[in-house]
C-alpha positions, 0 to 999 in steps of 0.5 A, a space after each residue: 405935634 400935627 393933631 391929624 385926629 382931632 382936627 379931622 372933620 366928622 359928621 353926624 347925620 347931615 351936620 358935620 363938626 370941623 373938627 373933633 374938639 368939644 366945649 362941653 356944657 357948663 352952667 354960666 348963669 350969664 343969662 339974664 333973671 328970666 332966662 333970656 340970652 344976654 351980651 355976656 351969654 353971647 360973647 362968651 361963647 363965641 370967644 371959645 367958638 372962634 379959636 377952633 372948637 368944633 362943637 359948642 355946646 350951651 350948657 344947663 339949659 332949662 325946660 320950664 320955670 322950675 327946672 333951672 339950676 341957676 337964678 340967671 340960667 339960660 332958658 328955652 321953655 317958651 316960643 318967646 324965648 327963640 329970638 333971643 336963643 337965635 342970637 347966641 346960636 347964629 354968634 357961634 356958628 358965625 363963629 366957625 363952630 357948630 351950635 348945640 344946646 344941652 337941656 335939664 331939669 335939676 329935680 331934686 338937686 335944684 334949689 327949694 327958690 329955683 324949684 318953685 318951694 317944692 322939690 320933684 324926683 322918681 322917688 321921694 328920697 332924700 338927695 345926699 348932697 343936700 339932705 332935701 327930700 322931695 315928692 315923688 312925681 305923678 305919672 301925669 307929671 312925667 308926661 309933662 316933664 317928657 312933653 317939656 323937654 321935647 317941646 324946649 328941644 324944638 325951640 332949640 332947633 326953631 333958633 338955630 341949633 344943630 344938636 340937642 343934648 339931653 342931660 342925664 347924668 350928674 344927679 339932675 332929674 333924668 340921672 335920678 331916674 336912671 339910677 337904681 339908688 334915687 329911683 325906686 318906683 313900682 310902676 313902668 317908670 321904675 324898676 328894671 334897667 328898662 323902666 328906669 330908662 323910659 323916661 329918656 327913651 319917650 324923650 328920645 322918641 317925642 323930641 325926633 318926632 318935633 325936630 326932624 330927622 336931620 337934627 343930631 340927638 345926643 345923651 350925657 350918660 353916668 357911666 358910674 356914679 360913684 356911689 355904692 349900688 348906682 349905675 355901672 359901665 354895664 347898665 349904661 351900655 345896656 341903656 345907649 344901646 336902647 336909646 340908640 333904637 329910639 333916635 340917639 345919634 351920640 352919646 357923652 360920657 361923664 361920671 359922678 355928680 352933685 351926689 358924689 361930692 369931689 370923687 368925680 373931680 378926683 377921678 377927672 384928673 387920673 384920666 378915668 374919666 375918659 377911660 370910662 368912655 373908652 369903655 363905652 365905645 366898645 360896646 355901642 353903635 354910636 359915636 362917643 363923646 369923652 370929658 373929664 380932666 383934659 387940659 391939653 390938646 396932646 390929650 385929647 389927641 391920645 384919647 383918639 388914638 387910643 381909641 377911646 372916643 370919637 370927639 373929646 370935651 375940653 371944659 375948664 381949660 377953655 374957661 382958663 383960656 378960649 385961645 388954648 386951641 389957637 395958640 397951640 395949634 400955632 406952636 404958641 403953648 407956653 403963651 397958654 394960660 393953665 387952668 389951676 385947678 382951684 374950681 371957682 367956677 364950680 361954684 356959686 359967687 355973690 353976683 350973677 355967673 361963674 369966675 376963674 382965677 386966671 381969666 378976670 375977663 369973662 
């Protein structure tokens, strides 16, 4: 198979990805206890970046002191921080990939330690997957937060990122605040699709103001969140095509969360995923990015075809083995190592970063 759509360069505003294959975000926590990027940060990534990965996105990263979701999650809230970023942004470029952060805030989802004892979210309901209800954030407070994300964002782009992903989906902060279910305030920020949408959209408009207009500004979006009156294909469109007028250069569809427990998973695997973003791609103006449950290069290769995106995310599969692309492209796919599914990296071990069944050797 020749993969002539995905490796076929693409360019964004005035950087142009080498090929069309994604590592999309994940949370490593290999960063060290106060958010710096450590050697183990660094030769992570640039084991994926350098086996033929177009986009390399560093994921869960966080905004302030409490908003990280992992005690050594990497951090880019402070000036102090850049030299170190820069280390691990110039390693994958170095890498032949081109490099990308993804910013968060966990909100309600995070844990009471991480969360400083008390937990921030629109609206001081509980989260279901953890049963905490936190208090309800001060239109002040959202100014702040906007400020941070705007503020980390240009840290990012002073350290050598290319792209800056703002995460709002999964049941993180910026997802509670799209939701109609978690977000239930009376004021500008609450209410209406627009309302509920404002908080990424004053991000949008504070974070291009910082970085230029040469930096590409993406958006990780719930096109459902699998639960009863969450957000729906139609609301998320409604809202990549508002954002799209306030700097939104690509958008990445995904799906479910902390708050649906395995459903997204589950869905992942039947391909709806990235039928979801198919969806997407219809109805917006922008390129789409589509994760979910692609384990193989011929995959990502009919998600093309099909139409179903512009660039696709391979996740777990390049956790399994960071030469999947490299030995597929060279005719070698019965030497790649298969990720099976058990999910050990989803979760949390009694050391620092994540684990994988089949790779002993991250």
């Amino acid at each position: 198979m020749k993969y002539e759509r995905l490796l076929t360069p693409f360019t964004v505003r005035k950087t142009t990805f080498p090929n069309r294959i994604v590592f999309p975000p994940v949370q490593t926590n290999f960063a060290s206890a106060d958010g710096d990027v450590t050697d183990r940060l660094i030769r992570f990534y640039r084991r994926i970046a350098e086996n033929g990965i177009g986009l390399t996105i560093v994921g869960a990263t966080g905004i302030s002191p409490v908003s990280r979701l992992g005690d050594h999650a990497f951090c880019l809230y402070d000036e102090s921080k850049i030299g170190s970023a820069a280390r691990l942004f110039d390693a994958i470029q170095s890498a032949g990939s081109v490099p990308a952060v993804q910013l968060n805030h966990g909100g309600r989802a995070m844990s009471l330690k991480l969360a400083g004892g008390q937990l921030v979210a629109p609206s001081a309901i509980a989260a279901p997957a953890s049963k905490n209800v936190p208090r309800e954030l001060s239109i002040e407070e959202i100014d702040e937060i906007i400020g941070q994300f705007a503020h980390t964002a240009e840290n990012a782009v002073k350290a050598g990122a290319r792209m800056v992903e703002f995460h709002g989906t999964h049941s993180f902060l910026l997802n509670q605040f799209l939701s109609p279910l978690s977000n239930q305030r009376k004021d500008r920020y609450g209410g209406s699709t627009e309302n509920r949408a404002r908080i990424v959209a004053e991000i949008l408009e504070k974070a291009r103001a910082l970085v230029g207009d040469d930096i590409v500004l993406g958006l990780r979006i719930s096109a459902g969140e699998y639960i009863d009156g969450g957000m729906t294909v139609d609301e998320c469109v409604k809202m990549v095509n508002m954002f799209t007028e306030k700097g939104l250069d690509i958008v990445h569809i995904s799906a479910g969360g902390r708050d649906s427990g395995g459903r997204m998973l589950t869905e992942a695997s039947k391909g709806n995923l990235i039928r979801l973003a198919g969806e997407v791609k219809k109805k917006v103006k922008i390129p789409v990015i589509a994760v979910g449950g692609i384990l193989r290069l011929d995959q990502a290769e009919r998600a093309l075809e099909e139409g179903q995106a512009d660039m696709v995310a391979i996740g777990r599969a390049l956790i399994a083995d960071p030469e999947l692309v490299t030995k597929t492209l060279r005719g070698r796919e019965k030497d790649v190592v298969e990720c099976n599914a058990c999910l050990q990296c989803f979760v949390p071990g009694p050391e620092p970063g994540i684990i994988c069944a089949v790779n002993d050797d991250l």
